[in-house]
Phi, psi and omega in degrees: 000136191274167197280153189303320212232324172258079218251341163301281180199142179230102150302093185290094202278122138285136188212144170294150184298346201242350182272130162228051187234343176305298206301304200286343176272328177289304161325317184303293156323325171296110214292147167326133229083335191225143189230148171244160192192112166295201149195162183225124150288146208290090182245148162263167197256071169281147173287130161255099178281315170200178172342298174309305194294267222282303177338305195280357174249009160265342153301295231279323167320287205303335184309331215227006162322272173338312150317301224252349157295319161347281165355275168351317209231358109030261186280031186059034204256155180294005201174137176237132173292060203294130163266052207208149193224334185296293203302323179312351181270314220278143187064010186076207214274315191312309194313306248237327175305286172348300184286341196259307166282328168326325194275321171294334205269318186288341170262298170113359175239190200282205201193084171269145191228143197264062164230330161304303188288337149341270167316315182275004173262313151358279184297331154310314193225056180034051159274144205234333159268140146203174185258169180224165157211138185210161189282003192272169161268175210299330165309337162281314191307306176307002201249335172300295180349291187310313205282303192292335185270013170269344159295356188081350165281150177234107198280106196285339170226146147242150165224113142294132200234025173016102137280169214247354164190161177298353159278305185314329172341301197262027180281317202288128173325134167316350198254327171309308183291326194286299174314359143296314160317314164286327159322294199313305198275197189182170176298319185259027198216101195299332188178143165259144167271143139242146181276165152104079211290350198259355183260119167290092189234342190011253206301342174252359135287345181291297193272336179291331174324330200264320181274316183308302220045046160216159151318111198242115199231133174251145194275015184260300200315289176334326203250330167287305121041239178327298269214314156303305188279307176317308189286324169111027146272130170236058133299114189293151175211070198319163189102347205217038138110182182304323152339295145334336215237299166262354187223000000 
């Protein structure tokens, strides 16, 4: 007998302990059938200030990642989901492959990480400039940087919006993300990403697509996407831009 509610599929979400925008945006998306069920890894909400600050919190993710996949797998789920976007970034493309079989081999089921689902919404929809926004200090931004142009895109802007701790992350206002959104972009920018799983941006990538009239991606959306599609759901889904919807 398949699980009551996840009769479809059940999906095992990783998140850092301090994010609370994965569950409820991943929950959104989800098409009938298919459930998601977390696990968290242990982040302390230490201020992030600087390099040094956001360098010791991409340790304390991987540090303590395995353990909370362990967790994870428990409950059996057919597939796994990361919520988590720095690290998946981090060291470039080579880094984020590496990191992608590590996961697999310790769990035994697939593995979506949203710097792949990056790249492949990226590629939906033949973007060749773009721009990014993401909640890090600069020291993240490069390895976003790093990650996309080894993948071959050329990011003509980023805006780092340094939050001031990993809770804080999910503080910043819709008025915020959209002037951000707007920093970025130009005339010389096929599509924006954002980076940083913990910035609630869905639904307002979704709507900004209509004032930009480009692609506007958000990484939560791309990595539920991506993680659908891998897996051989083609549901549509509405609320959360085209991605969802057409491809």
């Amino acid at each position: 007998m398949p699980d009551s509610l996840g009769y479809r599929m059940k999906f095992g979400v990783i998140a850092p302990s301090t994010n609370t925008s994965v569950q409820p945006e991943f929950d959104a998306m989800a098409p009938p059938g298919i459930t998601n069920h977390m696990s968290r890894i242990h982040v302390p909400d230490n201020p992030i200030n600087n390099d040094d600050d956001f360098n010791k919190l991409v340790e304390e993710i991987a540090e303590a990642q395995d353990a909370a996949i362990e967790r994870l797998m428990t409950c059996h789920p057919g597939h796994i989901v990361m919520g988590i976007s720095a690290e998946t970034f981090w060291d470039g493309l080579e880094a984020s492959k590496v990191l992608k079989k590590h996961i697999e081999k310790i769990s035994g089921v697939g593995v979506t990480m949203g710097s792949e689902s990056s790249q492949a919404a990226l590629n939906v929809y033949g973007a060749k400039k773009i721009a990014v926004v993401t909640p890090y200090q600069p020291v993240g931004d490069k390895n976003v940087v790093r990650f996309f142009e080894e993948c071959g895109f050329d990011v003509v802007r980023i805006k780092g919006l340094k939050a001031k701790s990993p809770v804080k992350i999910a503080h910043f206002s819709e008025d915020e993300l959209r002037d951000a959104i707007l920093e970025v972009n130009g005339d010389d920018v096929d599509a924006i990403i954002q980076a940083g799983t913990n910035l609630a941006m869905a639904r307002l990538a979704a709507t900004a697509v209509h004032w930009l009239k480009k692609p506007v991606i958000a990484i939560n959306t791309a990595t539920y996407w991506h993680a659908l599609r891998t897996c051989g759901f083609d549901d549509k889904v509405q609320g959360f831009g085209t991605l969802l919807t057409d491809h």
